[in-house]
N, CA and C atoms as an extended XYZ file, in Angstrom:
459
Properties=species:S:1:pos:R:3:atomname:S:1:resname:S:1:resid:I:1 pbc="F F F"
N        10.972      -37.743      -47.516 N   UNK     1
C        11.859      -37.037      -46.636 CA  UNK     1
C        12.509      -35.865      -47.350 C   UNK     1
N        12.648      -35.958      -48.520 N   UNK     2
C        13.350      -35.293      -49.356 CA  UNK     2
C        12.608      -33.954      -49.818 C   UNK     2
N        11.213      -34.103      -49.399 N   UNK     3
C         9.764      -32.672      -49.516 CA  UNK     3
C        10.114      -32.106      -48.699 C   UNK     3
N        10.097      -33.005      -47.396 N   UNK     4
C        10.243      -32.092      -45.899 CA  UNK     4
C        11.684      -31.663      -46.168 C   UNK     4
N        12.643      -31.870      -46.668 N   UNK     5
C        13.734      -31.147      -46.197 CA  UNK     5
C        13.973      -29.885      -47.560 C   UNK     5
N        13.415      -30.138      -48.293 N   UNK     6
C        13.476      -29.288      -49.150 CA  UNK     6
C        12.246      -27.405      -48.633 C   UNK     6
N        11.020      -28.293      -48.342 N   UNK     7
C        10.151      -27.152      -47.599 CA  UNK     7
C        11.030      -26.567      -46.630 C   UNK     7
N        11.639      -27.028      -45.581 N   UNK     8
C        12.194      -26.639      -44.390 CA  UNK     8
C        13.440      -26.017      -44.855 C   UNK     8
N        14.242      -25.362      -46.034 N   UNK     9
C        14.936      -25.198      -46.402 CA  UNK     9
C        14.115      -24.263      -47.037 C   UNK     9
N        13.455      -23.859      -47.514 N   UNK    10
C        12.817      -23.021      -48.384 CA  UNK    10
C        12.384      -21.921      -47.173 C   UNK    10
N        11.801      -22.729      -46.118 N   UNK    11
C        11.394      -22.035      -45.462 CA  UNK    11
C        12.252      -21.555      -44.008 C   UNK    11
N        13.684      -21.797      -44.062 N   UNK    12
C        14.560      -20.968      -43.347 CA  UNK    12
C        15.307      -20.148      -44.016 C   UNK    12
N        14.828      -20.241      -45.189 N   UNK    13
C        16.013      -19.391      -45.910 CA  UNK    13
C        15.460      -17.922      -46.519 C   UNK    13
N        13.555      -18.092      -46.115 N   UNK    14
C        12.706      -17.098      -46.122 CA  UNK    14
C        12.631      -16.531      -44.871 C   UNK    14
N        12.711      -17.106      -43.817 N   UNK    15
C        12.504      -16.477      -42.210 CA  UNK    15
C        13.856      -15.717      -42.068 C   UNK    15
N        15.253      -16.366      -42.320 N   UNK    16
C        16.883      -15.390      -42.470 CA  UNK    16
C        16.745      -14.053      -43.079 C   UNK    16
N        15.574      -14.252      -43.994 N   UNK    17
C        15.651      -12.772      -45.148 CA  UNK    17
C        14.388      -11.965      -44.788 C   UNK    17
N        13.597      -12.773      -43.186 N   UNK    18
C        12.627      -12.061      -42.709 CA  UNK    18
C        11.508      -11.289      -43.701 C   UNK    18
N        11.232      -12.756      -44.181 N   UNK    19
C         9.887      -13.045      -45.273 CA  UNK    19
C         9.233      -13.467      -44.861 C   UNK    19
N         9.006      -14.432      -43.505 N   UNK    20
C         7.888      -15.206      -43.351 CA  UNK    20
C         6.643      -14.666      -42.353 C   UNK    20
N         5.582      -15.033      -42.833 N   UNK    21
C         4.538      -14.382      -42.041 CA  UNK    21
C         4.098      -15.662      -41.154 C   UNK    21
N         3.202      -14.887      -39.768 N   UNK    22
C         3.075      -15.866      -38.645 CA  UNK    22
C         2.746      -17.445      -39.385 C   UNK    22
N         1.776      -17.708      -39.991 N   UNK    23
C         1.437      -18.820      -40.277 CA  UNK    23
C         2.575      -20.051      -40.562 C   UNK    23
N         3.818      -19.408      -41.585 N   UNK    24
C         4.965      -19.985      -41.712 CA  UNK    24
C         5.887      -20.165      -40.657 C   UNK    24
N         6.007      -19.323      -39.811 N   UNK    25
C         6.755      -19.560      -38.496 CA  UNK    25
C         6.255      -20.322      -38.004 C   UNK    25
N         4.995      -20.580      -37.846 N   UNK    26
C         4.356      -21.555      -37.014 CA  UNK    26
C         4.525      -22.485      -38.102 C   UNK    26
N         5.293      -23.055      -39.566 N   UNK    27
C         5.098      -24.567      -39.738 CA  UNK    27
C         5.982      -24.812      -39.553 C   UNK    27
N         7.143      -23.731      -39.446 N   UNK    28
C         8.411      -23.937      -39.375 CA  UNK    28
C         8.863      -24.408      -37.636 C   UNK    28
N         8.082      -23.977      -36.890 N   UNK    29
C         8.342      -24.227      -35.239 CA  UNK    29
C         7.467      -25.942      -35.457 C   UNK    29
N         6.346      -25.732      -36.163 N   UNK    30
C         6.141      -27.236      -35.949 CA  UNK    30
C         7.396      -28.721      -36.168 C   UNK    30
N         7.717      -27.979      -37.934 N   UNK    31
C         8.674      -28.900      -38.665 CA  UNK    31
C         9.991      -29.313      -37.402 C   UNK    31
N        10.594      -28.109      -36.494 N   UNK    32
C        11.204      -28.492      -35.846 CA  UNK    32
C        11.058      -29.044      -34.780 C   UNK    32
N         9.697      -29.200      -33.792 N   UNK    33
C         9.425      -29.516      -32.927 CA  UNK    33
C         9.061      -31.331      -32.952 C   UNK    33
N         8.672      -31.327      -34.616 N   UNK    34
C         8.232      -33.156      -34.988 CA  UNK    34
C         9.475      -33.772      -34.886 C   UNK    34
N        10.563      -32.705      -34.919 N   UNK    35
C        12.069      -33.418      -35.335 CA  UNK    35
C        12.159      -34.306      -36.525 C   UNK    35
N        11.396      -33.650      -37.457 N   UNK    36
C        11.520      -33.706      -38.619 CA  UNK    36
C        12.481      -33.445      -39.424 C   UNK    36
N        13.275      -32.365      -38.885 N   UNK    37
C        14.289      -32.051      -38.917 CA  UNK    37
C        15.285      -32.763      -38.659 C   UNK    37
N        16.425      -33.085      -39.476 N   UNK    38
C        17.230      -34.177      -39.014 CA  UNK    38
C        18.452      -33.282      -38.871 C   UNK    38
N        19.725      -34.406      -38.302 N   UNK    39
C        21.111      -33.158      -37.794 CA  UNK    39
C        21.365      -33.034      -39.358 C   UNK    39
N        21.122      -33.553      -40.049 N   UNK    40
C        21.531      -33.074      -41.589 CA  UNK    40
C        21.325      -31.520      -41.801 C   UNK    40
N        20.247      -31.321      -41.986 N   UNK    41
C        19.062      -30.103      -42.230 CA  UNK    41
C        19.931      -28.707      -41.201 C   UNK    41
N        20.038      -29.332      -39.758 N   UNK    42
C        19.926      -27.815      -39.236 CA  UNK    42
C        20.923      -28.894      -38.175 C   UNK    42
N        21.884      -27.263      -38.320 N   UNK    43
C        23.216      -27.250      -37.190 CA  UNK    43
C        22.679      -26.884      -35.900 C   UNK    43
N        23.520      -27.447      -35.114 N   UNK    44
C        23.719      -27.401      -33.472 CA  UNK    44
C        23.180      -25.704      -33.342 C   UNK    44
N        23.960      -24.854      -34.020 N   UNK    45
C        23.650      -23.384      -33.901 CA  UNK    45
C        22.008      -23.203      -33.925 C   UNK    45
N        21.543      -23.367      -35.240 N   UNK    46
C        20.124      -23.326      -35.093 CA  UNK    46
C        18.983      -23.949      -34.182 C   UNK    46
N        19.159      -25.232      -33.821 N   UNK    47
C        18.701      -25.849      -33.072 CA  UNK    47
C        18.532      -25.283      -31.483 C   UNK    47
N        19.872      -25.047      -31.361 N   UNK    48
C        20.091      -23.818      -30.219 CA  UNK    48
C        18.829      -22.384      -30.422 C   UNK    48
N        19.028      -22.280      -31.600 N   UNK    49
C        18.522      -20.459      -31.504 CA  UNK    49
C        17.031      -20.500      -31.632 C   UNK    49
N        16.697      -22.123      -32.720 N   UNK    50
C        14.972      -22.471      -32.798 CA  UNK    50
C        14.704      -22.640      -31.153 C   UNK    50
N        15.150      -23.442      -30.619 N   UNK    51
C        14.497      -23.726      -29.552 CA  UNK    51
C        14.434      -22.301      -28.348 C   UNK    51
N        14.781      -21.252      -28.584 N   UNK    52
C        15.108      -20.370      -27.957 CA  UNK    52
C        13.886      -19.333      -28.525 C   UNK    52
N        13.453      -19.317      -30.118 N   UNK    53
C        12.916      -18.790      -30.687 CA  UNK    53
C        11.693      -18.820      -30.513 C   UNK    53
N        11.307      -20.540      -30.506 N   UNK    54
C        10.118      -21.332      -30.020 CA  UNK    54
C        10.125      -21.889      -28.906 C   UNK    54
N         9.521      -20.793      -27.857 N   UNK    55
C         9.774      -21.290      -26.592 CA  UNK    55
C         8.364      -22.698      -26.228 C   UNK    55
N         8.500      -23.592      -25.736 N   UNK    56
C         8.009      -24.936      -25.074 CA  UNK    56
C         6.232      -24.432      -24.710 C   UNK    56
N         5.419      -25.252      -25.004 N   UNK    57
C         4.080      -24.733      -24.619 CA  UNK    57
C         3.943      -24.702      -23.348 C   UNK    57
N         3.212      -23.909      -23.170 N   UNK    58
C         2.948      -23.262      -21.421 CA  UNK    58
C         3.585      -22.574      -20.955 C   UNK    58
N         4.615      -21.828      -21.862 N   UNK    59
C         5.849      -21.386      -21.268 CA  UNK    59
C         5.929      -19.691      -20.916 C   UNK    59
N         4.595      -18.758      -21.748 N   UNK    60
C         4.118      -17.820      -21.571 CA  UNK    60
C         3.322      -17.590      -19.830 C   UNK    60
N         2.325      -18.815      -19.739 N   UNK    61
C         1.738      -19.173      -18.677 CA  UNK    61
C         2.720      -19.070      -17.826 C   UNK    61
N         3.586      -19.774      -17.598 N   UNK    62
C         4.431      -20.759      -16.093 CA  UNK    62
C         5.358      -19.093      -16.000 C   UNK    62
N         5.526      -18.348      -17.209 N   UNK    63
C         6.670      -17.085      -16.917 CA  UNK    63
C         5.488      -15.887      -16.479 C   UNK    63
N         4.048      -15.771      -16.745 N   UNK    64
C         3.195      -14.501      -16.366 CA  UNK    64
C         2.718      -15.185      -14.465 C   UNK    64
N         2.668      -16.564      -14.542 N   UNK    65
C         2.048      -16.735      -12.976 CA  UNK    65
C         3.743      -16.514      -12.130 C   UNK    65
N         5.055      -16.553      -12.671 N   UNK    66
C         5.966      -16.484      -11.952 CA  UNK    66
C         6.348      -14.885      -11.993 C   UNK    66
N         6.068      -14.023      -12.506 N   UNK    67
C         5.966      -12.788      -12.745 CA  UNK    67
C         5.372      -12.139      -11.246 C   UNK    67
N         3.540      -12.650      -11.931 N   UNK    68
C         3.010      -12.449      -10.951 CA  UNK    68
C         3.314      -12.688       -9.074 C   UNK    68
N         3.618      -13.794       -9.242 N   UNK    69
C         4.429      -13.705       -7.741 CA  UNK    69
C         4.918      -13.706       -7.516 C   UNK    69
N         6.281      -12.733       -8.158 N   UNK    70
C         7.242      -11.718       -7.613 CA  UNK    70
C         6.695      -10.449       -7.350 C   UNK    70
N         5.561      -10.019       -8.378 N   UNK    71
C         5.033       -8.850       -8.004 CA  UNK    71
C         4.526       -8.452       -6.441 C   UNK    71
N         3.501       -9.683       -6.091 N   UNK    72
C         2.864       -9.832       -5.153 CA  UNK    72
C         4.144       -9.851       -4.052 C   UNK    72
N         5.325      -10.504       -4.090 N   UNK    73
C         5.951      -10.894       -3.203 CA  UNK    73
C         6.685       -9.306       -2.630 C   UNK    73
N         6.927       -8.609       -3.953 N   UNK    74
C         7.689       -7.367       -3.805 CA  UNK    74
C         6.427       -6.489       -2.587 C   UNK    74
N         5.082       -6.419       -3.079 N   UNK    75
C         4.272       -5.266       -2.699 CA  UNK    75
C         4.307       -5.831       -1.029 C   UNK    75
N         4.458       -7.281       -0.953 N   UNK    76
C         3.896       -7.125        0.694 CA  UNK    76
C         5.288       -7.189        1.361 C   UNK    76
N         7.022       -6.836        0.959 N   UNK    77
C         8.112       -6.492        1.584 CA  UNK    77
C         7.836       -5.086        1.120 C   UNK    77
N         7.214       -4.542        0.558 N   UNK    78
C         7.044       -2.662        0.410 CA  UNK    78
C         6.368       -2.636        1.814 C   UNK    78
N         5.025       -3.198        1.905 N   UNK    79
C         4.013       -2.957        2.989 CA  UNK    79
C         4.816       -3.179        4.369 C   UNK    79
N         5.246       -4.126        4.715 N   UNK    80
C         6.449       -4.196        5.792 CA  UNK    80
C         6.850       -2.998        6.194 C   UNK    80
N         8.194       -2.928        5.250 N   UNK    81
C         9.126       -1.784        4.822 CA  UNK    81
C         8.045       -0.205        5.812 C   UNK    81
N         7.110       -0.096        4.836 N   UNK    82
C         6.184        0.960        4.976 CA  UNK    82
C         5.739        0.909        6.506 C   UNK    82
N         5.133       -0.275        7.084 N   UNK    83
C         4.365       -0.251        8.197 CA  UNK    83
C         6.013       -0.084        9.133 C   UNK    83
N         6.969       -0.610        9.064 N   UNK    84
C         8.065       -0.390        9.874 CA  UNK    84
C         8.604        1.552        9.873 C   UNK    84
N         8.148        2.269        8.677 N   UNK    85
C         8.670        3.534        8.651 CA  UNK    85
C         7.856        4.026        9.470 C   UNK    85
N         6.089        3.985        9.052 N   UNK    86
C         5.014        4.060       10.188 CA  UNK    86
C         5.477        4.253       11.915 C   UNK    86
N         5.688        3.537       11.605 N   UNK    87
C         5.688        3.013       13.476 CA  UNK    87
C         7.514        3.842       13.871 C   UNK    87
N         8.570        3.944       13.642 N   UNK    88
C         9.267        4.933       13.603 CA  UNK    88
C         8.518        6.450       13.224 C   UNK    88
N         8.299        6.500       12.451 N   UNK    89
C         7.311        8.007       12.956 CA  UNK    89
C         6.752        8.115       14.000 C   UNK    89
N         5.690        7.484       14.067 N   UNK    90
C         4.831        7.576       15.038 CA  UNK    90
C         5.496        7.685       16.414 C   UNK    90
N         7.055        6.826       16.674 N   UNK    91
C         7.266        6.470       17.588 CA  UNK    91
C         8.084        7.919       17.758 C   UNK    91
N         8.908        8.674       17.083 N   UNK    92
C         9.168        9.661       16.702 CA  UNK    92
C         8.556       10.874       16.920 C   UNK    92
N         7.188       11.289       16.894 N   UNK    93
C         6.338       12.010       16.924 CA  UNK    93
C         5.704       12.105       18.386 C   UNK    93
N         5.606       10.674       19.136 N   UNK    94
C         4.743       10.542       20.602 CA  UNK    94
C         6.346       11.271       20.752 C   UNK    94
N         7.753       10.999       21.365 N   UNK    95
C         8.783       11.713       21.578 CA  UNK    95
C         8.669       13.074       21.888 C   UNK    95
N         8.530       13.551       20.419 N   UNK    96
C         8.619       14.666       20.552 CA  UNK    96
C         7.197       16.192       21.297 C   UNK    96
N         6.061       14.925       20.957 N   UNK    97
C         5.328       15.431       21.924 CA  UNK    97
C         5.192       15.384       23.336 C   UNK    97
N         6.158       14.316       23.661 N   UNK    98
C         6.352       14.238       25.510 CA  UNK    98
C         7.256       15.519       25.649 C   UNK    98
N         8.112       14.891       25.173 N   UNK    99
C         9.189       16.614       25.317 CA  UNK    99
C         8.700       17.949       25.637 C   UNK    99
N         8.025       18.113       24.621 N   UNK   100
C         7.434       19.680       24.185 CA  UNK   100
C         6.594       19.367       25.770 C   UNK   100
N         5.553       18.566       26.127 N   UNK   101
C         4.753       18.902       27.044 CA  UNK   101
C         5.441       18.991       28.270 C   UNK   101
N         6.314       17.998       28.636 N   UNK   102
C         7.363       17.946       29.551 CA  UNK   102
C         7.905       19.573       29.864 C   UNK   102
N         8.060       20.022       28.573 N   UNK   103
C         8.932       21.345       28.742 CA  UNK   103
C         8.046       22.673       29.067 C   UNK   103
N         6.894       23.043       28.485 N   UNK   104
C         6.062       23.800       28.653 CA  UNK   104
C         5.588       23.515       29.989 C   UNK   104
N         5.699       22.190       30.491 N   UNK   105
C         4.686       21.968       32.159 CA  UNK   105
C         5.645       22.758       32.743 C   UNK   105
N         6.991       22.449       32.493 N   UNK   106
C         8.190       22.859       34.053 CA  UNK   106
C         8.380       24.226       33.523 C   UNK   106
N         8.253       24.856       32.569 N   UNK   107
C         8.046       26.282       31.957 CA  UNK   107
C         7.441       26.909       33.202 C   UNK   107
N         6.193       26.636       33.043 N   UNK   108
C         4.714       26.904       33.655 CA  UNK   108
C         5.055       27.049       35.212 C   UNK   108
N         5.708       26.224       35.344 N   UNK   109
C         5.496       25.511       36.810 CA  UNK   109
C         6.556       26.535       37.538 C   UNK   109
N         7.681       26.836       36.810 N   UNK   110
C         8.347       28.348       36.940 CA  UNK   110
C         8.233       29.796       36.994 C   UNK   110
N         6.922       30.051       35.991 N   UNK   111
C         6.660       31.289       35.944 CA  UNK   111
C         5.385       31.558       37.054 C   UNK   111
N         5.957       33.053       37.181 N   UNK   112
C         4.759       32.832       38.397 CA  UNK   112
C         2.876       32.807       37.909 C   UNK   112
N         1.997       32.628       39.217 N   UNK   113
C         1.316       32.387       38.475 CA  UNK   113
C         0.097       33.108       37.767 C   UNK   113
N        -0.687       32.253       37.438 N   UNK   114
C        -1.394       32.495       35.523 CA  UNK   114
C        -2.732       33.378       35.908 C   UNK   114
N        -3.175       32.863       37.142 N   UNK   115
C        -4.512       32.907       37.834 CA  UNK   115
C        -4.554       34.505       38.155 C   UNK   115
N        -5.066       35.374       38.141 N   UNK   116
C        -5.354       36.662       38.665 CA  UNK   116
C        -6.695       36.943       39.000 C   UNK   116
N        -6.822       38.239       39.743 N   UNK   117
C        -7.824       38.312       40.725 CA  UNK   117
C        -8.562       38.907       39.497 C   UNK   117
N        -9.796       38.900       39.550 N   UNK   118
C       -10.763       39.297       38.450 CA  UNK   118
C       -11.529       40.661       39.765 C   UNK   118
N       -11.523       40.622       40.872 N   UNK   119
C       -11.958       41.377       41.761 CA  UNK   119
C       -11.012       42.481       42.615 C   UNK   119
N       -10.927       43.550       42.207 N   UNK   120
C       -10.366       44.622       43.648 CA  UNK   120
C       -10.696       44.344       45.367 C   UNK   120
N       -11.400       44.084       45.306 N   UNK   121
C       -11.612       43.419       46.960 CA  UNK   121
C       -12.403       42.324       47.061 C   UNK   121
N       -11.897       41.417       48.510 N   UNK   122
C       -12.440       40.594       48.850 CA  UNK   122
C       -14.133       40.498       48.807 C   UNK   122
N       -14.567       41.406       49.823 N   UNK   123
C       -15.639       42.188       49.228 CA  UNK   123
C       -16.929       41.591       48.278 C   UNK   123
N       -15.878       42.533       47.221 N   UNK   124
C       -16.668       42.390       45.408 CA  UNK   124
C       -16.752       40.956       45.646 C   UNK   124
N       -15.919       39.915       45.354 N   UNK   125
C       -15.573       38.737       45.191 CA  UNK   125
C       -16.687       37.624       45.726 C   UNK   125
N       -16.940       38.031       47.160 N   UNK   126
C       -17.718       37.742       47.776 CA  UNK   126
C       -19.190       37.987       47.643 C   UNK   126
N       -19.545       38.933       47.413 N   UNK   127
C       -21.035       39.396       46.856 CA  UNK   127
C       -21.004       38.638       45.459 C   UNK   127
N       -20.497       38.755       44.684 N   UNK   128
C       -20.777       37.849       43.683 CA  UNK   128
C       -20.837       36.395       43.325 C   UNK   128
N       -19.914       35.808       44.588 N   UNK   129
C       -19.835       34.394       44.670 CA  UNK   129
C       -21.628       33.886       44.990 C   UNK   129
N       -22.105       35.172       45.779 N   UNK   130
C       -23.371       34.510       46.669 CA  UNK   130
C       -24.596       34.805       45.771 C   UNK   130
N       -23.886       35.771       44.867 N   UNK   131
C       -25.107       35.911       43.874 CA  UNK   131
C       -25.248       34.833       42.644 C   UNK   131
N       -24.190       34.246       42.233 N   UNK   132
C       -24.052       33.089       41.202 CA  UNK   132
C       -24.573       31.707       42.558 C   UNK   132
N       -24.414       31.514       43.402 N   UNK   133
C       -24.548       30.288       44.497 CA  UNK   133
C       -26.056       30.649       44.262 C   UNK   133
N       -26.931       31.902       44.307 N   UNK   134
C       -28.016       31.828       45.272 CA  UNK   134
C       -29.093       31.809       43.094 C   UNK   134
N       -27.950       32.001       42.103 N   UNK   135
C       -28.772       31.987       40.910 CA  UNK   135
C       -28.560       30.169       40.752 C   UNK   135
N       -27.820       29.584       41.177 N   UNK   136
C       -27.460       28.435       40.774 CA  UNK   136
C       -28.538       27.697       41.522 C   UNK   136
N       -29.228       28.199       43.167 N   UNK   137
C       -30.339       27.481       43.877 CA  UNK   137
C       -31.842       27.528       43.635 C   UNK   137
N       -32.024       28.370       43.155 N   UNK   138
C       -32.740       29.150       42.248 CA  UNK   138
C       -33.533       27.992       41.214 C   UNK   138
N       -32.504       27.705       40.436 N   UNK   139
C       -32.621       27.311       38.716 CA  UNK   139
C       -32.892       24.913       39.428 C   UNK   139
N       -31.761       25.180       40.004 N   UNK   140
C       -31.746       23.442       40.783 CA  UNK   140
C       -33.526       23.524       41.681 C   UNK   140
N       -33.745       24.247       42.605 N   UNK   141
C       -35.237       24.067       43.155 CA  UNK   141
C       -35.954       24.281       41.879 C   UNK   141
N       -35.976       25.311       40.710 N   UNK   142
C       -36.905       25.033       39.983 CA  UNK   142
C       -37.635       23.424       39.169 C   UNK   142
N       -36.142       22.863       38.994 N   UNK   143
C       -36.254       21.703       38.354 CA  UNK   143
C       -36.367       20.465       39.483 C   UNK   143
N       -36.268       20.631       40.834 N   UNK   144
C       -36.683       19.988       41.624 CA  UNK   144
C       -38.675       20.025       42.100 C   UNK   144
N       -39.092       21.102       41.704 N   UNK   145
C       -40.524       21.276       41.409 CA  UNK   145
C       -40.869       20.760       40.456 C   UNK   145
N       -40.468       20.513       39.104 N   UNK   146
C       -40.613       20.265       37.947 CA  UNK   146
C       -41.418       18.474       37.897 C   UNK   146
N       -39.817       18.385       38.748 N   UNK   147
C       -40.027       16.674       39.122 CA  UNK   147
C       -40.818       16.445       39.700 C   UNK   147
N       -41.403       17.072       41.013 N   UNK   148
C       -42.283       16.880       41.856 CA  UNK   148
C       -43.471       16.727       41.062 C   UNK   148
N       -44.004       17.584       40.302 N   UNK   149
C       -45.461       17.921       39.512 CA  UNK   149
C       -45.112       16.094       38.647 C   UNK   149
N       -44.168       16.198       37.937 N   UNK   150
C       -44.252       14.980       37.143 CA  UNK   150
C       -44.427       13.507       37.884 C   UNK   150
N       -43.913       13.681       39.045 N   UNK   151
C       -44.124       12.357       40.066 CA  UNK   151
C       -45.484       12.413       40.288 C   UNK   151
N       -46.190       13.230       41.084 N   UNK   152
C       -47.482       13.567       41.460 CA  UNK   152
C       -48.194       12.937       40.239 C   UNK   152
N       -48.540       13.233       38.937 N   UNK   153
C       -49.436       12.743       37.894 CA  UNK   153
C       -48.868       11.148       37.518 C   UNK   153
């Protein structure tokens, strides 16, 4: 008992003066973890600060998976957050496009109107209506022959 407390004494009094390399920390986290260490050896203080020093196995693990799902937990109250700003825009935006159209219709619907005569007389207007009617009967009987020949074979 008297090795072990002498090593474990040798070897806190090298880790205080930040001498010891990993391998020694690790005999020194062992020595305390066998409780090899008796209350003789090492005060309430240390015991406190080892066990704080040398955190419990798995304890890297159980703190990166609890990490992790806070991370996860944060991104999908962002996505929320986000899809709720979304939809205020959007809802924001249809608004302001009713408005605007709303306002330009009764604009419109005020001024006189848009349509003008493209013709000096009735006339003109008329001769040309019968000339687009009689190109439009024209082009429809052609493709009504068309069909005919293709039915026929």
């Amino acid at each position: 008992m008297s090795e072990n407390k002498d090593k474990l004494s040798v070897l806190l009094s090298r880790f205080y003066e930040a001498q010891t390399s990993e391998q020694e920390e690790e005999r020194l986290k062992q020595m305390i973890a066998d409780s090899s260490a008796s209350d003789e050896e090492l005060t309430a203080e240390e015991k406190e600060f080892f066990s704080q020093m040398f955190p419990p196995e798995g304890f890297e693990q159980r703190m990166a998976e609890h990490i992790d799902s806070l991370t996860k937990e944060r991104k999908r109250k962002a996505r929320i957050v986000d899809m709720r700003r979304g939809k205020w825009i959007a809802g924001i935006a249809a608004s302001v496009a009713i408005v605007v159209s709303v306002g330009l219709y009764l604009n419109r619907q005020d001024s006189e109107s848009i349509y003008t005569d493209t013709y000096n007389s009735p006339e003109e207007a008329y001769q040309e209506t019968k000339y687009a009617l009689s190109m439009f009967s024209n082009t429809l009987n052609k493709g009504y022959a068309k069909l005919e020949e293709i039915n026929r074979e």
